[in-house]
C-alpha positions in Angstrom: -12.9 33.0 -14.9 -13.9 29.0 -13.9 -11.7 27.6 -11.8 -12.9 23.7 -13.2 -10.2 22.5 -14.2 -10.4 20.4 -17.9 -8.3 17.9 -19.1 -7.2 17.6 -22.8 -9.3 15.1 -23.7 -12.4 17.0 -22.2 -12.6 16.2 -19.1 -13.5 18.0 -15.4 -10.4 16.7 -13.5 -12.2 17.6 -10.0 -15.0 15.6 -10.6 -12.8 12.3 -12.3 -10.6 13.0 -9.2 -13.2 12.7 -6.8 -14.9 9.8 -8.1 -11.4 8.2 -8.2 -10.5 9.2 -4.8 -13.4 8.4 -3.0 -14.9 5.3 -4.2 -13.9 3.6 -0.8 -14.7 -0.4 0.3 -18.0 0.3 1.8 -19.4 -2.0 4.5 -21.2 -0.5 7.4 -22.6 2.0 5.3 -24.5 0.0 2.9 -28.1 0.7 3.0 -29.7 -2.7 3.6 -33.5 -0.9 3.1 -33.0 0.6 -0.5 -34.1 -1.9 -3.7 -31.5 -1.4 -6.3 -33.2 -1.6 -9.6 -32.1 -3.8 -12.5 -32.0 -1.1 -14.6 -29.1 0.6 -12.8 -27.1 -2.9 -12.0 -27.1 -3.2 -16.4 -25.7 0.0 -16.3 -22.9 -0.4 -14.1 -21.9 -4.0 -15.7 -22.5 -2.3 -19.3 -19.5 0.4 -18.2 -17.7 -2.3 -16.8 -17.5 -4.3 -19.7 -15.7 -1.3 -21.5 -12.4 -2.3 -19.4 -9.5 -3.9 -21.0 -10.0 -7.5 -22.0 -6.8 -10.0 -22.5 -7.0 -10.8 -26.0 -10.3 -9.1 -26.4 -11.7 -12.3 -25.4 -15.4 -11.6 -23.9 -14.9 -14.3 -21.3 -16.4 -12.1 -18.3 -19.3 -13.4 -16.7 -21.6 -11.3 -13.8 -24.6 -13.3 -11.8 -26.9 -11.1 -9.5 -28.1 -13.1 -6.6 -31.5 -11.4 -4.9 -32.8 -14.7 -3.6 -32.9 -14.3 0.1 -32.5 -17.9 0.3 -29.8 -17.8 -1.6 -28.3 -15.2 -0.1 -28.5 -16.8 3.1 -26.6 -19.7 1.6 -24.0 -17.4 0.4 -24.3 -15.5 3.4 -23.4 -18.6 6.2 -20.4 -19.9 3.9 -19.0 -16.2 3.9 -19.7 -16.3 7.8 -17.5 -19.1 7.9 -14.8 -18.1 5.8 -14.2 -15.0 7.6 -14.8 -16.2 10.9 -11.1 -14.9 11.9 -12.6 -11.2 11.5 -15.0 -12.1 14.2 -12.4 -13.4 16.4 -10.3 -10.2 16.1 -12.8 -8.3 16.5 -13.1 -9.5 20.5 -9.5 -8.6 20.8 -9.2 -5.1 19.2 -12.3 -3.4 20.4 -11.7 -0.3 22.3 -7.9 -0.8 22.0 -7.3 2.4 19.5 -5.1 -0.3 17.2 -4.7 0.6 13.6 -6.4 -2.5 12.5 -9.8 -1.8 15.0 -11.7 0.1 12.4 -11.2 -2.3 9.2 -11.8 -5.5 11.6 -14.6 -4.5 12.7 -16.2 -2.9 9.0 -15.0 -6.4 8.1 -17.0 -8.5 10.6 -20.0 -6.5 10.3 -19.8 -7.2 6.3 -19.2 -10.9 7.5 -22.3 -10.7 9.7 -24.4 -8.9 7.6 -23.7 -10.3 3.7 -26.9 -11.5 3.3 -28.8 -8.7 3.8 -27.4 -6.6 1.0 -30.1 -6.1 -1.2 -28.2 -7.7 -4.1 -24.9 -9.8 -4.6 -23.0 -9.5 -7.9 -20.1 -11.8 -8.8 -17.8 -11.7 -11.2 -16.8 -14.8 -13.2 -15.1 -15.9 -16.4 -14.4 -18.9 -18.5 -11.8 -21.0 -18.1 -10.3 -22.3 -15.1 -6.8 -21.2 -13.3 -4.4 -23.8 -13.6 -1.0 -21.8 -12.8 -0.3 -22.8 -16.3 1.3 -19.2 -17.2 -1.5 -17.3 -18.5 -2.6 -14.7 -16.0 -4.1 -12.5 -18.8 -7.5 -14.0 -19.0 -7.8 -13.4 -15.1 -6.3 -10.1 -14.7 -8.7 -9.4 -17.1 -11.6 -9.2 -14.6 -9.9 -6.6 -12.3 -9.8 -3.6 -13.9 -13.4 -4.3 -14.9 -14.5 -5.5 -11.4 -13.1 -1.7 -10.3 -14.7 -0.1 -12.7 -18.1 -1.3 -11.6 -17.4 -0.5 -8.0 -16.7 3.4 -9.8 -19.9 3.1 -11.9 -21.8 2.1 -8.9 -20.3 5.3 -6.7 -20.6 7.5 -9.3 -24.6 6.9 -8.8 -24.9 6.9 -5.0 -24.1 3.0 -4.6 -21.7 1.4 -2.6 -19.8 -1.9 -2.4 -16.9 -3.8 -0.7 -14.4 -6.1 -3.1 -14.4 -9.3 -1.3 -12.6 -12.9 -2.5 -13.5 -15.1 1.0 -15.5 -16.9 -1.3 -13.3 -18.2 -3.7 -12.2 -20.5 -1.0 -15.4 -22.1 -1.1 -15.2 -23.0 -5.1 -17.3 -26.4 -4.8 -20.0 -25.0 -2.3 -20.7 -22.1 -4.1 -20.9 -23.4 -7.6 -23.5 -25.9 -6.1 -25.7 -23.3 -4.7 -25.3 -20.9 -7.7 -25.3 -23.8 -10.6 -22.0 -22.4 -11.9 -20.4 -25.2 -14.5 -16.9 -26.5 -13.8 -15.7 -24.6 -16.7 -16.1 -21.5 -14.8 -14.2 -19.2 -12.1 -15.5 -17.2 -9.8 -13.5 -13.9 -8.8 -15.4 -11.8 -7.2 -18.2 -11.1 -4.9 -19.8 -7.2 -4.1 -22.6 -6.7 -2.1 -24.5 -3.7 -3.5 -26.3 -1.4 -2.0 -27.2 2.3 -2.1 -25.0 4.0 0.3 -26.0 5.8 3.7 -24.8 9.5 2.8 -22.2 9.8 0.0 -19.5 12.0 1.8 -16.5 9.7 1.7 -13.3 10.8 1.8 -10.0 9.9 0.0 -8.2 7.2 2.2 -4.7 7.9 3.6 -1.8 6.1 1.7 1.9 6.6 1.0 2.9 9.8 -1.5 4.0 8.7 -4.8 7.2 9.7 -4.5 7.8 7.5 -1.6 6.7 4.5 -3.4 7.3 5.2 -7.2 11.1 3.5 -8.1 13.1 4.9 -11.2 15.2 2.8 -13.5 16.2 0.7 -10.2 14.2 -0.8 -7.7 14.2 1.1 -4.8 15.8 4.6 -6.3 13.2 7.4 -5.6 12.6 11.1 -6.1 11.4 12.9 -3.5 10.3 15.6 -6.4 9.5 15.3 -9.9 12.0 15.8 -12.7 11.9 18.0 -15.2 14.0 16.3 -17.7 13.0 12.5 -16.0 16.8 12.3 -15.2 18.6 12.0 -12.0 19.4 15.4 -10.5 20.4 16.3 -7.0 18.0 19.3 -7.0 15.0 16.3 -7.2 16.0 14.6 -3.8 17.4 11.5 -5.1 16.8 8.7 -2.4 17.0 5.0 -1.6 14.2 2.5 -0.5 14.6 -1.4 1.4 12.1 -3.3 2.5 11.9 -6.5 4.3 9.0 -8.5 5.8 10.0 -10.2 9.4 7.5 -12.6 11.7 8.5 -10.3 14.5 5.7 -7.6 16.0 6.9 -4.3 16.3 7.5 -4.2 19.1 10.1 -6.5 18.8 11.4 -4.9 16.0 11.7 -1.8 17.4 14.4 -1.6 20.1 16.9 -3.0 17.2 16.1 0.0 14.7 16.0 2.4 17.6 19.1 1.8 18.7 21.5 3.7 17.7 24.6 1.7 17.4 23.4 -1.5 16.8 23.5 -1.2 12.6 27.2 -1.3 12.9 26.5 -5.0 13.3 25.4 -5.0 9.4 26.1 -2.0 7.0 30.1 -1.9 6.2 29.8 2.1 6.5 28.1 2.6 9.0 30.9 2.3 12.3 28.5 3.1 15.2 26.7 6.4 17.3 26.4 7.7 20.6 24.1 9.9 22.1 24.8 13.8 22.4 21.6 14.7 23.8 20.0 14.4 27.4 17.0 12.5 28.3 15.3 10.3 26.5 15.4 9.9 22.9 13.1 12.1 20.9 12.3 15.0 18.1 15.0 17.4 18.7 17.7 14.9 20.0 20.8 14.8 18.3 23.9 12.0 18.1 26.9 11.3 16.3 27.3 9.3 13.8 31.0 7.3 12.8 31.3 6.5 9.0 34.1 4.9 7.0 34.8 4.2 3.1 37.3 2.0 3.5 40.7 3.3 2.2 38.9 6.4 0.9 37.8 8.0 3.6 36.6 8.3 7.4 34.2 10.5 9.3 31.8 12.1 11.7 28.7 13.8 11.4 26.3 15.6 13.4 22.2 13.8 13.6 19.4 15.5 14.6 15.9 13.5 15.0 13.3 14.7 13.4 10.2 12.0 14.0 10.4 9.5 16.5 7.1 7.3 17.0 7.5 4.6 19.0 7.1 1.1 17.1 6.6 3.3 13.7 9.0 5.7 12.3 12.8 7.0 13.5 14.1 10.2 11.3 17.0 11.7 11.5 19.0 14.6 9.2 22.2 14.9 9.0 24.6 17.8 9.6 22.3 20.7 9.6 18.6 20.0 10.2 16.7 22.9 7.7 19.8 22.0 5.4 20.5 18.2 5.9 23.2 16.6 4.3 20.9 13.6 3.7 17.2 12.7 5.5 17.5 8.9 6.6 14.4 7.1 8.4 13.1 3.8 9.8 9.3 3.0 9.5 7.6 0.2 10.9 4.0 -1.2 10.1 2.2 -4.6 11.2 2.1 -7.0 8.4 -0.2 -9.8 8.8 1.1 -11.7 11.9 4.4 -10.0 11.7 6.2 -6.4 10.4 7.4 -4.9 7.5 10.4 -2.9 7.8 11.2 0.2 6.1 14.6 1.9 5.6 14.7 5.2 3.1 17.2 7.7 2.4 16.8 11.2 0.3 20.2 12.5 -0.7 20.6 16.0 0.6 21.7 18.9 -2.0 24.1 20.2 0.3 26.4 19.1 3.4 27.5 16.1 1.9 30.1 14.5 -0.5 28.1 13.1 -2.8 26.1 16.4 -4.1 29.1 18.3 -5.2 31.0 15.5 -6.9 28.0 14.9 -9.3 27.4 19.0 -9.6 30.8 19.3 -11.1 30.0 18.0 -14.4 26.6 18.0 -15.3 26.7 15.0 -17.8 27.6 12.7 -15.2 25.4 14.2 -12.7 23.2 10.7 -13.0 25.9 8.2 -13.0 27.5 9.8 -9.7 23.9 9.6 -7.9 23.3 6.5 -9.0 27.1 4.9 -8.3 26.5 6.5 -4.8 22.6 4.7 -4.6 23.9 1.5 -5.6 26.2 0.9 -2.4 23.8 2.9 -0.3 21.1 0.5 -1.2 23.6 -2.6 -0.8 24.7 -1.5 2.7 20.8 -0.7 3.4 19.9 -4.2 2.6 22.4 -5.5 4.5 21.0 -3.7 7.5 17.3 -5.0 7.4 18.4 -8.1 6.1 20.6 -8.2 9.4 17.5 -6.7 11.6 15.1 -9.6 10.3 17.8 -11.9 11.5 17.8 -10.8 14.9 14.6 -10.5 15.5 13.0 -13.8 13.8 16.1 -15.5 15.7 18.3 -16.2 12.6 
C-alpha cells in the first residue's frame, strides 16, 4: 500500500509540502558559476503570473538585468543601502548571537549582488501614493513568492530583497524605468549549491493563530471550532519595548514584581533553594476582589535566561493552567511575550464552564477577557519600567 499521501484535488501533499517548506531566502548558496537560461526565467514568471491579481488588472511588470555593468550599478547602490549589514557583521562574528547567521548571509548578498548571474525585479504600474488602495501592490506579493517556488521547484535559488526601493530615482536612471512605475522587488537568481534545505524554525500555529478575539488561542484544534476546555483555551499579549533583553529580563523574572500591574495577581515568594531554575517551585497570592482569595502552588518548567520563564500551576503533569514569559530581540529593542493555556483540571475556571455544556464558550471566554486585560496590564506596566516611563 503507498504511503504518498494525495490531496482531493489530486495532489502529492509530501512533495507540495516540501516545496513549501523549503523554499528558504538563499544567499551564500547561490551558484555565481551556473548561466540560467531564458528559457527557464519565462517559465518561472509565466507560473508567477498565475497568482491573484487586484482587480484582475495585469499591471505586473518583471525586468531581467544580465548586464554586468549594470549589475555593477545595481550592485554598488545595494552595497550602500545595506551597509548597516556590514557593520553588524564586525560586531556579531564569533559571538554565537541569534542574529550572526542571517547578518552575515545578508552582507555576503550585500557584497556579492552583482555577481548573481541574473537580477529580476518586480514592478507594476502605478505609483504608491498612501491614497488607500493597497490592492494593486499587494498584488505583486503573492506572485513575487510564487516565482521564488517556481524557481526552487527547479534547482534555483533566490533571496527577496526591497533595499532597493530606497533608491527609487537611482535605480530607475540606470534601468530606464518611467515615472509611472514602481519597483518592488529585487531577486538575484541563481542555481543553487546542493538543494538540501530544510524547513526554517518558526512558532506552532497554535501559538500564533487567535480565535474570534485577538489574542485567544487553542493550544489543540477543535473539533466543533468552538471553545472547549478539552482544546487548551489560552491567552496571548504582546508588546514591543526599546529595552534589550537583558534589561527586560530581571523585571519578568522576578517573581513579585507583577503585583505592581495585574489587579490579581498579589505577589510570590520563593519555596525552592538555590537559584531559580527548571524544577523550582513558589507560591503564588491571588485575589478576585470580593469573590474570592487564594494560594497556589508554581512549579518552573523552562527558564532561559533573557528568553522564556514557564511555570504550571498546582500540579506540574496536571497544571491548573501553563503561564510563560518569552523574550526575543526586536530590531534595536525586545518584544515581550506573555501567554496563558487554561488547564482542564486544578482550577476554577474548568469546572464552572463543564457544568453546562451550552455555556461552556461564554465561561472560557468571560474568564479570557479579564485574563487578557490584567495580562496587558502587566507588559504594558513592564515596558514602562524598562523604557523609563
Amino acid at each position: 500500500m503507498s504511503d504518498v499521501r494525495i490531496s482531493e484535488s489530486g495532489f502529492d501533499l509530501d512533495q507540495i509540502d516540501r516545496l513549501l517548506t523549503t523554499t528558504r531566502a538563499v544567499r551564500k548558496r547561490l551558484d555565481f558559476t551556473r548561466d540560467v537560461p531564458d528559457e527557464l526565467l519565462f517559465e518561472c514568471i509565466d507560473l508567477a503570473e498565475q497568482a491573484p491579481t487586484g482587480g484582475n488588472d495585469a499591471s505586473r511588470r518583471w525586468m531581467v538585468v544580465r548586464d554586468q555593468e549594470i549589475k555593477n550599478e545595481l550592485g554598488e547602490l545595494y552595497r550602500e543601502s545595506g551597509e548597516f549589514f556590514l557593520k553588524a557583521r564586525g560586531r556579531l562574528d564569533g559571538t554565537g548571537h541569534d542574529k550572526e547567521k542571517v547578518v552575515s548571509s545578508s552582507s555576503y548578498l550585500v557584497e556579492n549582488l552583482a555577481q548573481a548571474p541574473v537580477l529580476v525585479i518586480v514592478a507594476i504600474w502605478g505609483i504608491h501614493d498612501n491614497s488607500g488602495r493597497p490592492g494593486l501592490f499587494d498584488s505583486v506579493v503573492p506572485s513575487a513568492w510564487s516565482f521564488n517556488l517556481a524557481l526552487r521547484s527547479r534547482g534555483l535559488g533566490s533571496a527577496y530583497t526591497t533595499m532597493l526601493n530606497g533608491r527609487v530615482a537611482e535605480l530607475a536612471e540606470v534601468l530606464g524605468i518611467p515615472d509611472s512605475v514602481t519597483t518592488i522587488v529585487t531577486f538575484p537568481v541563481a542555481f543553487t549549491k546542493g538543494t538540501d534545505f530544510k524547513p526554517a524554525p518558526r512558532r506552532p500555529a497554535p501559538e500564533i493563530t487567535y480565535f474570534d478575539q485577538w489574542g485567544f488561542t487553542r493550544a489543540r484544534p477543535s473539533a466543533e471550532g468552538t471553545a472547549r476546555v478539552a482544546d487548551g483555551q489560552g491567552v496571548v499579549v504582546e508588546i514591543d519595548t526599546d529595552a534589550r533583553p537583558d534589561a527586560v529580563w530581571p523585571i519578568i523574572s522576578d517573581i513579585e514584581m507583577p503585583a505592581r500591574f495585574s489587579s490579581e495577581f498579589l505577589g510570590a515568594e520563593w519555596t525552592s533553594e538555590g537559584e531559580p531554575g527548571v524544577g523550582s517551585t513558589f507560591v503564588g497570592r491571588n485575589e478576585i476582589p470580593d469573590v474570592a482569595a487564594w494560594e497556589v502552588t508554581c512549579h518552573v518548567s523552562a527558564w532561559e535566561p533573557e528568553r522564556c520563564f514557564e511555570w504550571r500551576i498546582t500540579d506540574p503533569d496536571k497544571p491548573g493552567a501553563i503561564w510563560r514569559f518569552d523574550l526575543a530581540e526586536q530590531g534595536r529593542g525586545s518584544r515581550l511575550r506573555f501567554s496563558m493555556i487554561i488547564g482542564e483540571e486544578n482550577n476554577g475556571t474548568a469546572p464552572q464552564a463543564l457544568k453546562n455544556p451550552d455555556r461552556e464558550e461564554q465561561v472560557l471566554n468571560g474568564r479570557r477577557q479579564t485574563l487578557k486585560a490584567n495580562m496587558q496590564a502587566t507588559v504594558e506596566g513592564v515596558k514602562a519600567l524598562v523604557d523609563g516611563d
